[in-house]
N, C-alpha and C positions, 0 to 999 in steps of 0.2 A: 204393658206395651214394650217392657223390655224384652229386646232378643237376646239369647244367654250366647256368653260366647265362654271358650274355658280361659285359665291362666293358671301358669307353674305347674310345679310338681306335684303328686298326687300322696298324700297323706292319710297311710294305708294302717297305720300301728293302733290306734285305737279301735278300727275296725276290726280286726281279728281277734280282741273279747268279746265281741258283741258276734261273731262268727262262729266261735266256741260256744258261746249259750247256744247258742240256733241250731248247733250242730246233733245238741241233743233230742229235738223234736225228732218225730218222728218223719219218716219218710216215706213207707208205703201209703200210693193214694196221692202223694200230695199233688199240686200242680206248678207245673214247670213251663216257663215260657223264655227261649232265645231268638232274639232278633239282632239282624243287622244291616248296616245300608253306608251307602254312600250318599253324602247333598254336595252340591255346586250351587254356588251363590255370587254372581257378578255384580257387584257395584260399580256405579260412575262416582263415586265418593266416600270409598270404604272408611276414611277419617273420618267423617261427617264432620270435618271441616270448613271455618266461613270462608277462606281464601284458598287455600293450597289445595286444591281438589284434586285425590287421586285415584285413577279404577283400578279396581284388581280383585282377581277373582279364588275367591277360599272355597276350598275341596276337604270336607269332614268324611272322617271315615266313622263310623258308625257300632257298638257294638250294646245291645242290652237285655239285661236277664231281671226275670222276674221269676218270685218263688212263695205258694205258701202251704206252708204244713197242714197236716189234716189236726183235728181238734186233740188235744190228749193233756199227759201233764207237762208237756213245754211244747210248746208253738211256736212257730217262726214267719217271718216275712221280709221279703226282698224284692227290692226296686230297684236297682243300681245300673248306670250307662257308664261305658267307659270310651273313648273317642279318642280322634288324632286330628287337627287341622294345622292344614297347611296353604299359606298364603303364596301366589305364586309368583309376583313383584314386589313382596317382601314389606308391605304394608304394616302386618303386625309380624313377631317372632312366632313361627311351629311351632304348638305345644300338645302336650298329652292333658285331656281334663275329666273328669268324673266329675258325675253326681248322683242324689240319689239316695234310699233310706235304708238301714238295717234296723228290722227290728225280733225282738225275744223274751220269752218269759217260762219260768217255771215254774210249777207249784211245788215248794219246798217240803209245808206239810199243810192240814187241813186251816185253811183263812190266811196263807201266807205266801206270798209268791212276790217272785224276783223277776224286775223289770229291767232290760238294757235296752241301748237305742243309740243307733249313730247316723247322722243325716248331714250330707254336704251338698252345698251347692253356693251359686254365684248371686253375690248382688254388690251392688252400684256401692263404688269407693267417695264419692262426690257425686250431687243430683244436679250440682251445677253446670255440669262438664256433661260433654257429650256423652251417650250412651254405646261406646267401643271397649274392647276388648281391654287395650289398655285401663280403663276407668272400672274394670272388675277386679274381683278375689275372690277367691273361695273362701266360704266360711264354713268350720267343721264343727259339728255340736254331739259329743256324747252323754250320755245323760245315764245312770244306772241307779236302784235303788230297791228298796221291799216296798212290798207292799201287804199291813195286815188287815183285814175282814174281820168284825166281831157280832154275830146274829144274835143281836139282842133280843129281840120278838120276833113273829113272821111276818112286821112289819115297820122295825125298827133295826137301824143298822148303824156301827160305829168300826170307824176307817182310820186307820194309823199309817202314816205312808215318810218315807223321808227318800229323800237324793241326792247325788253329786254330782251336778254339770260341770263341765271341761269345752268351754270355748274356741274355738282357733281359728283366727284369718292366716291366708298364707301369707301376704306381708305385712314386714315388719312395722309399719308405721301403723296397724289398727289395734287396738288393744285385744290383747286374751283376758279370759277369766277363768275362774274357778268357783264354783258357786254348789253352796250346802243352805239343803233346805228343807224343813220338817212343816207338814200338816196336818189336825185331825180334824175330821170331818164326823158331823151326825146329820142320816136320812131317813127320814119317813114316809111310806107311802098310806097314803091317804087312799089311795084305790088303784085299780090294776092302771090309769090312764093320768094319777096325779101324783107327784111327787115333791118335796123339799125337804129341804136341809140348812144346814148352819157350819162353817169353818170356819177356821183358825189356823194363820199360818206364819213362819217367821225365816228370813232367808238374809246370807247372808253371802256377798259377794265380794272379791278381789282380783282387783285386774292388773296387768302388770306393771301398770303405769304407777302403781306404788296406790292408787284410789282405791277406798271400801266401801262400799253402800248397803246398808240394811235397807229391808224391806220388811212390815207388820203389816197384816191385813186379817181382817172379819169383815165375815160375807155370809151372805142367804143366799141359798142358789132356789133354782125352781124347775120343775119342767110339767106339760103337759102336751096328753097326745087326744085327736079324737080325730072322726075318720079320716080326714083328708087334710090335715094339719098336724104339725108338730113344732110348739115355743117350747123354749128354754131358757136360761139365762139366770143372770146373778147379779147380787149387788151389795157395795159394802162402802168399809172404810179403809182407805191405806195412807199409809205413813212412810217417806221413804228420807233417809238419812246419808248425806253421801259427804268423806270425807278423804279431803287430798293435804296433806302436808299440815300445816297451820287454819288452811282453810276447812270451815265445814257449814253444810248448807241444807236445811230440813224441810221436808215438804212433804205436805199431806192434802187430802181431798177424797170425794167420792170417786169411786170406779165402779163398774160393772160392764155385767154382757148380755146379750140378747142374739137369739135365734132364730128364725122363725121361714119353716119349709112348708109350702099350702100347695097339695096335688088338685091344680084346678080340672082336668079331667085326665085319663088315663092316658094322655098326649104330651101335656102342659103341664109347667112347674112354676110354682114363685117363690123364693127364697130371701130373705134380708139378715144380712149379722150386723153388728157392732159391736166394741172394744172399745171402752176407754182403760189406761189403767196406766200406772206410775212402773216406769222397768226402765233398763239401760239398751244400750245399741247392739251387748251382746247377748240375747234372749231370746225366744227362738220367736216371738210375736211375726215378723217375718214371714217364717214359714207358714203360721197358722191362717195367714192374709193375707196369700198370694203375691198381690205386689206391690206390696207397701215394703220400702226402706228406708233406714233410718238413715243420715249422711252422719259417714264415719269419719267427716273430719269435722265433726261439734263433738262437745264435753257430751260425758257417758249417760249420765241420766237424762231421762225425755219424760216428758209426759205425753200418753200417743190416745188419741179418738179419730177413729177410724170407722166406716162404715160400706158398706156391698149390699147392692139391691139387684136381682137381675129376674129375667123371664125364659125359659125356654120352650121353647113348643117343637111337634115333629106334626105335620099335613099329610092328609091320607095318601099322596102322592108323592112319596115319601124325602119332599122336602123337608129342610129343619131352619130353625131362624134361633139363634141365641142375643141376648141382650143386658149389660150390665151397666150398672152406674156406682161410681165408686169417692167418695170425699175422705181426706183425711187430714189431719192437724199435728205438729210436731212442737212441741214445745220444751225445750232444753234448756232445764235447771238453771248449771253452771252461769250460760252464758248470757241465758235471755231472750234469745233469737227464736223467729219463729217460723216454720215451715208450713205453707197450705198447699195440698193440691187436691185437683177434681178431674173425674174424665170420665166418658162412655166408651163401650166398646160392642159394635154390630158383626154379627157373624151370619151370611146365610148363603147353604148348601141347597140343591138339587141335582138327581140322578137325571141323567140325559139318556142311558141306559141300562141294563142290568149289571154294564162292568165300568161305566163311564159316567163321572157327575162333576159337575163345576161348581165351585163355592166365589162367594168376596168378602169381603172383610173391610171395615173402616175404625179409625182409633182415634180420638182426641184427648190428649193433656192437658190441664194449664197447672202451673204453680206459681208459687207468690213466697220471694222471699223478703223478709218484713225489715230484715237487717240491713239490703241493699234498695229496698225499696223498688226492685224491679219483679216483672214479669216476665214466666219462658210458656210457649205453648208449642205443643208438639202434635202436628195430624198426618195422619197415614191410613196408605188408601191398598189393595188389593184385591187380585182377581184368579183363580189355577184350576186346573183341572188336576183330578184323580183319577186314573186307570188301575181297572185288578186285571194285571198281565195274567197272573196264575188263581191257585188256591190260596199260594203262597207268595207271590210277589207281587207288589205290585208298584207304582210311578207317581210320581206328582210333581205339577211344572207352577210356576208362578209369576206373577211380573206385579210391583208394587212402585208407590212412591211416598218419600219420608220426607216431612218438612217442617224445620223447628224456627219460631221468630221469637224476638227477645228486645229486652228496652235494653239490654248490650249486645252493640253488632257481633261482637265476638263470638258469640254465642250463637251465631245462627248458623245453618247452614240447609240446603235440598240435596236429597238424596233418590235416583232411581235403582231398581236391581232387577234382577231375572235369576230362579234359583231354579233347579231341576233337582229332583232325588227320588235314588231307589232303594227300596226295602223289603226285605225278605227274610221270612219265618223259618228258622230252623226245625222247631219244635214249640 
């Protein structure tokens, strides 16, 4: 439900090793895609503020490139936006923001290849505090490492892999890490459609706060495919050790995952994941589950179960309707404290004509903090049309409305908006 807004300066320097590997794929063939637009977005409550309500209206400039190599011995891929928003009665500060993935590999020699990766983007500094710009950061995740392949049989396989993540929120008040981690893995396929294996892995993290936490875990993973379905998923033991000054505090339990994608006819989809598993707030779990965050002002270690269930379908008329439901649980170590939230989110689209279609959209939250013993829910309603002006350009207008209640008034606020933007394909 979060709308991403940027904040600060853009943190370019780990990017360009991870731009160096990419550099080497190849390039004939590949595919290239630039886009760019401008959005206007008027609020009556740009603070989503309970008292002090103020309108004003943010003009993003819009720029983004996407890239991927054709197959060879190094491959590359690129997602990255880079943007400028400017508030025009000074609501929040003008900033420059990016987000967005790099990523690269090459096969060094035969079962061995080098993996780098850098992916930033924004999420929620505090989940108790309204959802503005202010209440973001960027968080920047590089990650690089080998990876070796050892073909035991033509149906046995043993996998040696180790990494070194590099952390970074832009401010200072959230912790960085630095994290080294080594796994080996054995898979078996059992048939062209069945699969499992057994891991082992051991990691160890420090953040700058002067805290270190180990992490141990063995797992069985699994997958299987048959025609109109696809599970997967894992499960184990972990052990996670986290230690600050004099204090030190140990925990362990079951984790595991699940997957599960069912083509109900060549229209319709249904899909369910889930996550439990013992990590810290700087880990890239986040990214992997869209919008789940951890709140960066609780101690580093969490224990997170999380799950995503949704339906999509497209009507011969070439309607679409999309549908998710989403629960998750935060449970942090250090402090105690526990975090719940639930919510659904409707999407549905229709063509009015071959260059004209209207969609709406509805969204509800709730969460439950256990340490205040209160409740926040959040629902939000919208309605826009889509125009293809060109081949290449095309409009979208919308009008919405935001509204958060809370057992602290402080916390409440209604919010309406009307946003207009345009976009256009370079290439």
């Amino acid at each position: 439900m979060a709308e991403v807004h940027g904040s600060g300066k853009i943190r370019w320097v780990i990017s360009i090793g991870v731009g160096c590997l990419m550099a080497a794929g190849p390039a004939m063939g590949a595919t290239n895609n630039l886009s760019g637009g401008i959005d206007n977005r008027f609020s009556d409550n740009a603070g989503r503020d309970s008292a002090n309500e103020q309108s004003d209206l943010e003009t993003r400039l819009n720029l983004n490139f996407q890239h991927l190599s054709d197959p060879g011995q190094c491959t590359s891929l690129v997602d990255m936006g880079l943007g400028y928003s400017y508030w025009h009665d000074n609501t929040f500060d003008s900033e420059v923001y990016t987000n967005g993935t790099l990523q690269g590999q090459c096969e060094l020699a035969k079962g061995l290849v080098w993996q780098a990766s850098n992916t930033v983007s924004h999420v929620t500094r505090d989940n108790r505090r309204s959802d503005t710009q202010d209440n973001l950061t960027r968080k920047n995740v590089f990650s690089t490492g080998p990876v070796y392949t050892l073909q035991l049989t033509q149906v046995d396989e043993l996998q040696f892999s180790a990494a070194y993540d590099q952390t970074e929120f832009e401010e200072r008040e959230e912790p960085d890490s630095d994290r080294v981690s080594g796994t080996v893995s054995y898979n078996h396929n059992f048939s062209d459609t069945l699969q499992g294996g057994l891991s082992a892995s051991a990691q160890r993290t420090e953040l700058d706060t002067g805290e270190e936490l180990d992490r141990e875990s063995a797992v069985v993973t699994f997958s299987k495919v048959w025609a109109t379905t696809q599970v997967s998923g894992s499960i184990g033991k972990n052990r996670l050790e986290t230690r600050l000054g004099s204090q030190e505090v140990s925990t362990d339990g079951i984790t595991g995952t699940f997957n599960l994608v069912r083509q109900i006819n060549p229209s319709s989809e249904l899909f369910l994941s889930a996550n439990r598993r013992l990590t810290d707030q700087t880990s890239t779990l986040g990214l992997r589950f869209e919008d789940f965050n951890f709140d960066l002002t609780e101690s580093s270690a969490v224990e997170v179960t999380a799950a995503r269930a949704g339906y999509n379908t497209r009507f011969s008329d070439g309607s679409a309707l999309s549908t998710e439901l989403s629960v998750s649980r935060s449970d942090y170590v250090r402090t105690g404290n526990r975090e719940e939230r639930s919510g659904v989110n409707l999407r549905f689209s229709r063509p009015v004509t071959e260059l004209l279609s209207w969609f709406t959209s509805a969204a509800y939250q709730h969460q439950r903090f256990e340490d205040e013993g209160a409740e926040d829910d959040v629902a939000q309603l919208s309605a826009g049309l889509d125009y293809q002006l060109s081949a290449r350009m095309d409009v979208r207008s919308a009008i919405g409305h935001r509204q958060k209640t809370s057992d602290i008034e402080s916390r409440e606020y209604d919010e309406n908006w009307i946003a207009v933007s345009l976009n256009y394909r370079f290439f």
